[in-house]
PDB file of N, CA, C and O in Angstrom:
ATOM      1  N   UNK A   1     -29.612   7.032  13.964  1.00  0.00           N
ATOM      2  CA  UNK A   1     -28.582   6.724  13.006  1.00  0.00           C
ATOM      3  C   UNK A   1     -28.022   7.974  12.312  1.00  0.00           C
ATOM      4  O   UNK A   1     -26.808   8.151  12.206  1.00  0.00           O
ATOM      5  N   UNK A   2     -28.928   8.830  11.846  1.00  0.00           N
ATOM      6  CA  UNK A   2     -28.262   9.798  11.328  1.00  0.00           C
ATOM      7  C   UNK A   2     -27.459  11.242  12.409  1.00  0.00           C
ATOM      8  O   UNK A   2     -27.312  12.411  12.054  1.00  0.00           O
ATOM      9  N   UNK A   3     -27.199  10.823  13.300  1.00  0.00           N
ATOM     10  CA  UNK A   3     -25.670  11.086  14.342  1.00  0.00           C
ATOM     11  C   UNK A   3     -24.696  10.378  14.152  1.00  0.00           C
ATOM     12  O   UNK A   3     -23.908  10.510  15.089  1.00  0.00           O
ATOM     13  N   UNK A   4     -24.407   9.801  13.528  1.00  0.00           N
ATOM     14  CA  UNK A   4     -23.621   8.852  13.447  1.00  0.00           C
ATOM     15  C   UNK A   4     -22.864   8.931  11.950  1.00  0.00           C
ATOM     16  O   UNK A   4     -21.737   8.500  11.708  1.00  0.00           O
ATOM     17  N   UNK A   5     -23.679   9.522  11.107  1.00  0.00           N
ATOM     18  CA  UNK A   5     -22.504   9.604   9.868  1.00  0.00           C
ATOM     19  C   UNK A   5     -21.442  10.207   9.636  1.00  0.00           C
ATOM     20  O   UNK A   5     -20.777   9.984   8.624  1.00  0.00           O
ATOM     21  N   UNK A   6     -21.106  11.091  10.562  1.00  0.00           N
ATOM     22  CA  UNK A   6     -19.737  11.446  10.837  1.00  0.00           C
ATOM     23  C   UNK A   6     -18.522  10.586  11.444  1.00  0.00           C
ATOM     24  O   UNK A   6     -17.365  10.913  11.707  1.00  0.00           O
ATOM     25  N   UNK A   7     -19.101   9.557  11.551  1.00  0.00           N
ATOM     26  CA  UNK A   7     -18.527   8.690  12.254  1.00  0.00           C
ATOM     27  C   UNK A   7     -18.145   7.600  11.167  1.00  0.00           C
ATOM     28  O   UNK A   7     -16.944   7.330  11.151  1.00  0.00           O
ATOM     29  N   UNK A   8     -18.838   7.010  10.372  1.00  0.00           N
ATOM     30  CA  UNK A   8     -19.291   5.993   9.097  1.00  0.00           C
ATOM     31  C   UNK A   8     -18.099   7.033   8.531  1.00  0.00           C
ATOM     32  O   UNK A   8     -16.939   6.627   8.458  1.00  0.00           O
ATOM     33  N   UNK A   9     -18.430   8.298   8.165  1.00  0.00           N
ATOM     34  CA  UNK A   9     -17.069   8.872   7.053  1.00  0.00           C
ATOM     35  C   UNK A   9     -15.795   9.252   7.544  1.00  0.00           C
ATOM     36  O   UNK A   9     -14.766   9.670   7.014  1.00  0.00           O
ATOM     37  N   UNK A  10     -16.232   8.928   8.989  1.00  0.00           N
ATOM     38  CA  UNK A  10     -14.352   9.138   8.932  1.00  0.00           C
ATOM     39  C   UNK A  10     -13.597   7.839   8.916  1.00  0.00           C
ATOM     40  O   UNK A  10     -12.441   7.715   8.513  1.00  0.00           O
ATOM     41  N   UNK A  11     -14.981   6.101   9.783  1.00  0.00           N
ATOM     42  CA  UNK A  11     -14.012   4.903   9.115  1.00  0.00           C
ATOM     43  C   UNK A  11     -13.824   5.003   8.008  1.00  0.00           C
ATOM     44  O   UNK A  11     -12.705   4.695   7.598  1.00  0.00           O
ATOM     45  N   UNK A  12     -14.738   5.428   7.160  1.00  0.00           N
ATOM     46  CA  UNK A  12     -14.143   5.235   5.734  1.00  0.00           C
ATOM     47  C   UNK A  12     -12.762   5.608   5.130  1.00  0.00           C
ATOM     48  O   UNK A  12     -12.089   5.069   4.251  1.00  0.00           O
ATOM     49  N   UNK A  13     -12.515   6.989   6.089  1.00  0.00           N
ATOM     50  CA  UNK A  13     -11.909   7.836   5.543  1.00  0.00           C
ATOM     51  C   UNK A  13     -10.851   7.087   5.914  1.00  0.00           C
ATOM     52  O   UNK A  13     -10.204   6.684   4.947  1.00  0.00           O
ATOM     53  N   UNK A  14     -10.348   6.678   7.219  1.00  0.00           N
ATOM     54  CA  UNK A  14      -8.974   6.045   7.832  1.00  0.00           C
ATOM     55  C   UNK A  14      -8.996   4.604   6.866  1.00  0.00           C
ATOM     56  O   UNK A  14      -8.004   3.892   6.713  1.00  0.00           O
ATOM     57  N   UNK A  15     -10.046   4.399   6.391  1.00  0.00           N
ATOM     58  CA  UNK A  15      -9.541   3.057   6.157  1.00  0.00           C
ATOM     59  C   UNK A  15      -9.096   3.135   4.774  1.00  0.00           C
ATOM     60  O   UNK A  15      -8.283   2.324   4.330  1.00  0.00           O
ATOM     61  N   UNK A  16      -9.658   4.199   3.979  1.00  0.00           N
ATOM     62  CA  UNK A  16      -9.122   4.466   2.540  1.00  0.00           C
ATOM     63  C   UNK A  16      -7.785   5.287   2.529  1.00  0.00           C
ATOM     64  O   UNK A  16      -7.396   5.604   1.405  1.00  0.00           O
ATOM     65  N   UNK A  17      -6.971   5.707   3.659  1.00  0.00           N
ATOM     66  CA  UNK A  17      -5.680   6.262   3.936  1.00  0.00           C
ATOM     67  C   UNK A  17      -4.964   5.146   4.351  1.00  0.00           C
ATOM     68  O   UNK A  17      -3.806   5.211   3.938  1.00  0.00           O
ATOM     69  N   UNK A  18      -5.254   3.874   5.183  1.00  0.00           N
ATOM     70  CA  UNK A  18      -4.512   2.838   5.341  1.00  0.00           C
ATOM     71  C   UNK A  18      -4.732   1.904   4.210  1.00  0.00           C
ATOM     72  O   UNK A  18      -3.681   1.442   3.767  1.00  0.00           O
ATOM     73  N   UNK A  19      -5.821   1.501   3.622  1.00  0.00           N
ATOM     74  CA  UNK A  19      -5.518   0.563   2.199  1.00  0.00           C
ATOM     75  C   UNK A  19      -4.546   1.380   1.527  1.00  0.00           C
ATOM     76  O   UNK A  19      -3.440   0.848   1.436  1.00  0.00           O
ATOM     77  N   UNK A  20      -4.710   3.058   0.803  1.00  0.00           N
ATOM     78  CA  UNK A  20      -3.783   3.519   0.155  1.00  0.00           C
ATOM     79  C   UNK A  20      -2.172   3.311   0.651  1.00  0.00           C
ATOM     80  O   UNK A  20      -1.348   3.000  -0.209  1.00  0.00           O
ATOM     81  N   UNK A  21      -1.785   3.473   1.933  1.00  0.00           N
ATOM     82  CA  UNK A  21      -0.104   3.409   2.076  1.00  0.00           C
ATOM     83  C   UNK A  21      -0.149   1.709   2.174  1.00  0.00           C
ATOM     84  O   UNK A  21       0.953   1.190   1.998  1.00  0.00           O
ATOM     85  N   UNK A  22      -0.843   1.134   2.332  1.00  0.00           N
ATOM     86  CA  UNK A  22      -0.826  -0.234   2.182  1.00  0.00           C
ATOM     87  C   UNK A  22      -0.132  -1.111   0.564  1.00  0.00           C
ATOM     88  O   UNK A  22       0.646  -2.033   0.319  1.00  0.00           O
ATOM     89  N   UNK A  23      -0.943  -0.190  -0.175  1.00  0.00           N
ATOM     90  CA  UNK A  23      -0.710  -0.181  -1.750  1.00  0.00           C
ATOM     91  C   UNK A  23       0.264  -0.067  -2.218  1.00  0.00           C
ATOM     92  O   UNK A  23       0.735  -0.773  -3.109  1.00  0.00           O
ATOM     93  N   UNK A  24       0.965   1.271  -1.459  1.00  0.00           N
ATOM     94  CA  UNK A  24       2.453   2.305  -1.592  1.00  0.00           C
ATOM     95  C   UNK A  24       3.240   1.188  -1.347  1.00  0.00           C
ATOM     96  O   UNK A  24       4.257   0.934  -1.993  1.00  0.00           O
ATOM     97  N   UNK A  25       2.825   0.538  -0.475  1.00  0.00           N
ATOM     98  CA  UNK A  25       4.184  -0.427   0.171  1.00  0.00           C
ATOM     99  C   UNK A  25       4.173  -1.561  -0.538  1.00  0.00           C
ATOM    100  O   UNK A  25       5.249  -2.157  -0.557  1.00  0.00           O
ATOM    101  N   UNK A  26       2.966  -2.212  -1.336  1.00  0.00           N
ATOM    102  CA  UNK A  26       3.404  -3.428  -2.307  1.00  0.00           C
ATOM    103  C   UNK A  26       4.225  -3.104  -3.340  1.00  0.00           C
ATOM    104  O   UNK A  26       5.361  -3.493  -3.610  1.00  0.00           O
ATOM    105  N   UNK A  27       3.432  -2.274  -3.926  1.00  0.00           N
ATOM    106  CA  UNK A  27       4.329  -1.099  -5.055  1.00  0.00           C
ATOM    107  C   UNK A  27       6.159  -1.228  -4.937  1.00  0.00           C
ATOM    108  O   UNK A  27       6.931  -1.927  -5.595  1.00  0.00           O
ATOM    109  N   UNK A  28       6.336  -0.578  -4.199  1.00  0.00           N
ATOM    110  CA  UNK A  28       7.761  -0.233  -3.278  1.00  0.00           C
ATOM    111  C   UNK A  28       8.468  -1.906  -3.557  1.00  0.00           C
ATOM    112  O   UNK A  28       9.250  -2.294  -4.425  1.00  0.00           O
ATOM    113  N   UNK A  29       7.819  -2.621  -2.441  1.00  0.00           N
ATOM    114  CA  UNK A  29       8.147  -4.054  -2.959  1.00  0.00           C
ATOM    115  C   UNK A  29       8.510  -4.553  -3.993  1.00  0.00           C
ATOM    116  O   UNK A  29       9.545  -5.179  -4.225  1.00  0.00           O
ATOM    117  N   UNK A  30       7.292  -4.179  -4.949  1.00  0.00           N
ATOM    118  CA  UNK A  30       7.942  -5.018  -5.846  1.00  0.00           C
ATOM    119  C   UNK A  30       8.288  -4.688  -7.259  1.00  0.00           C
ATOM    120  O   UNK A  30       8.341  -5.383  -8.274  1.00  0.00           O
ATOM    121  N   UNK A  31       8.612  -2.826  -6.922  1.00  0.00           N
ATOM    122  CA  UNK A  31       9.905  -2.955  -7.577  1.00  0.00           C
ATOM    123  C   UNK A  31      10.793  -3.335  -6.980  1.00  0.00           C
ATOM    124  O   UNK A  31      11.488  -3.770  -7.899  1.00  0.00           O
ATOM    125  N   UNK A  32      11.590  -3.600  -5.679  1.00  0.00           N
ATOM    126  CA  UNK A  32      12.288  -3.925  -5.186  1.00  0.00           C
ATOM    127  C   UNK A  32      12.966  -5.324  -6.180  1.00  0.00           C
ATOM    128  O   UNK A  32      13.980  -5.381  -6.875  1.00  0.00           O
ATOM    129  N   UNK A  33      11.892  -6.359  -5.872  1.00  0.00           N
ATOM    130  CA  UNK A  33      12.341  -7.409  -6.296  1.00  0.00           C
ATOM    131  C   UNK A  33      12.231  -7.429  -7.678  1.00  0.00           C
ATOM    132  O   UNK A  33      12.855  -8.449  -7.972  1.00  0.00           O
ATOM    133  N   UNK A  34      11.910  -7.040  -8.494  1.00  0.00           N
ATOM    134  CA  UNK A  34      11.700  -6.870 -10.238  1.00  0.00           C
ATOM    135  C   UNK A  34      13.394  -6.250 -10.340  1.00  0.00           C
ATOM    136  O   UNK A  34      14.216  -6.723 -11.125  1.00  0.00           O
ATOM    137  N   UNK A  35      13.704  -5.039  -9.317  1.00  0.00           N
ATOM    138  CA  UNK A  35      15.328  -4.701  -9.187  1.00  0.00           C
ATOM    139  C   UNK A  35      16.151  -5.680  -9.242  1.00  0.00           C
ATOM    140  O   UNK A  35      16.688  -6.169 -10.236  1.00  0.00           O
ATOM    141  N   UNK A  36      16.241  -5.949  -8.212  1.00  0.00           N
ATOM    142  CA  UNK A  36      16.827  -7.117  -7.913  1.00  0.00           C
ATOM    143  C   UNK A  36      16.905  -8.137  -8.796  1.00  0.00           C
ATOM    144  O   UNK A  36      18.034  -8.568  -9.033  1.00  0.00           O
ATOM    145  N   UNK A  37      15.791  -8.723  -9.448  1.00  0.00           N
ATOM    146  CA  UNK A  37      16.133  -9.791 -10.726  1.00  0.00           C
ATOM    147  C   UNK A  37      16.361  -9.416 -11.559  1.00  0.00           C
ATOM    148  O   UNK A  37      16.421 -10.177 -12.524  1.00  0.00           O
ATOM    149  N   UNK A  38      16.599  -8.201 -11.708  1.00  0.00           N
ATOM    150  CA  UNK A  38      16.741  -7.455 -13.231  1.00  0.00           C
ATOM    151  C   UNK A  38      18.596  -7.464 -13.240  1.00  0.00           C
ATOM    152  O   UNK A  38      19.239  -7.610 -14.279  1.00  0.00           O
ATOM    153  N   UNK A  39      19.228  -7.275 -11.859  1.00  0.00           N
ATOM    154  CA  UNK A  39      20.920  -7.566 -11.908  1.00  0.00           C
ATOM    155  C   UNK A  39      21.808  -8.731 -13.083  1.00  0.00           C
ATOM    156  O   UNK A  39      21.744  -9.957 -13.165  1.00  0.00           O
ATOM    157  N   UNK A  40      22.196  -8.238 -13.471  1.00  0.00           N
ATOM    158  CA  UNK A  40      22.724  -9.486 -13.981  1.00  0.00           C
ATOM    159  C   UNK A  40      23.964 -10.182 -13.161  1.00  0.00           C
ATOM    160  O   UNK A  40      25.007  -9.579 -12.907  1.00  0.00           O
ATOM    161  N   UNK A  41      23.694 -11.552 -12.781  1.00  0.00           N
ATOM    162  CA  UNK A  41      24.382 -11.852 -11.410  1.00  0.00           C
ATOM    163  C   UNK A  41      25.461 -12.239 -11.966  1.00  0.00           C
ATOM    164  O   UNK A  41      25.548 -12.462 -13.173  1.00  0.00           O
ATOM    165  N   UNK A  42      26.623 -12.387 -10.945  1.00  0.00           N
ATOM    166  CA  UNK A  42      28.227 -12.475 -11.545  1.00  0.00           C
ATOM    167  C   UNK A  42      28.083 -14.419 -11.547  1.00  0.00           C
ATOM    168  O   UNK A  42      27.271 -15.054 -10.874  1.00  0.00           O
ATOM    169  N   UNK A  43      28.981 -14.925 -12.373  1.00  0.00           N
ATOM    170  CA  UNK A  43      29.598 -16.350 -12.092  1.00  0.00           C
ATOM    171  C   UNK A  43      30.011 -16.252 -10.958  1.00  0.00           C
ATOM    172  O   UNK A  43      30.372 -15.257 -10.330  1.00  0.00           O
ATOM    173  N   UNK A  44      29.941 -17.765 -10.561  1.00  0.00           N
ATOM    174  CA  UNK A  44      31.114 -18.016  -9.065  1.00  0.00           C
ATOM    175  C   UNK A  44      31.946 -19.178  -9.656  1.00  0.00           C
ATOM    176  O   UNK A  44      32.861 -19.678  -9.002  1.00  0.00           O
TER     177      UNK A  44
END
């Protein structure tokens, strides 16, 4: 087992670089939509 912890820290490592841009992108979202409702929409 202990051959192998280089291995254990780099899933870690990819997987704490994909949760993080994972994050980036809810973020991104939702200001998006907080934008978006924040318009004040015209009459029709």
């Amino acid at each position: 087992m202990p051959d192998n912890w280089s291995f254990v820290i780099a899933a870690y490592a990819i997987a704490a670089v994909a949760l993080g841009g994972y994050w980036r992108r809810l973020v991104r979202l939702e200001r998006d939509v907080e934008r978006r409702n924040a318009r004040p929409r015209r009459p029709r």
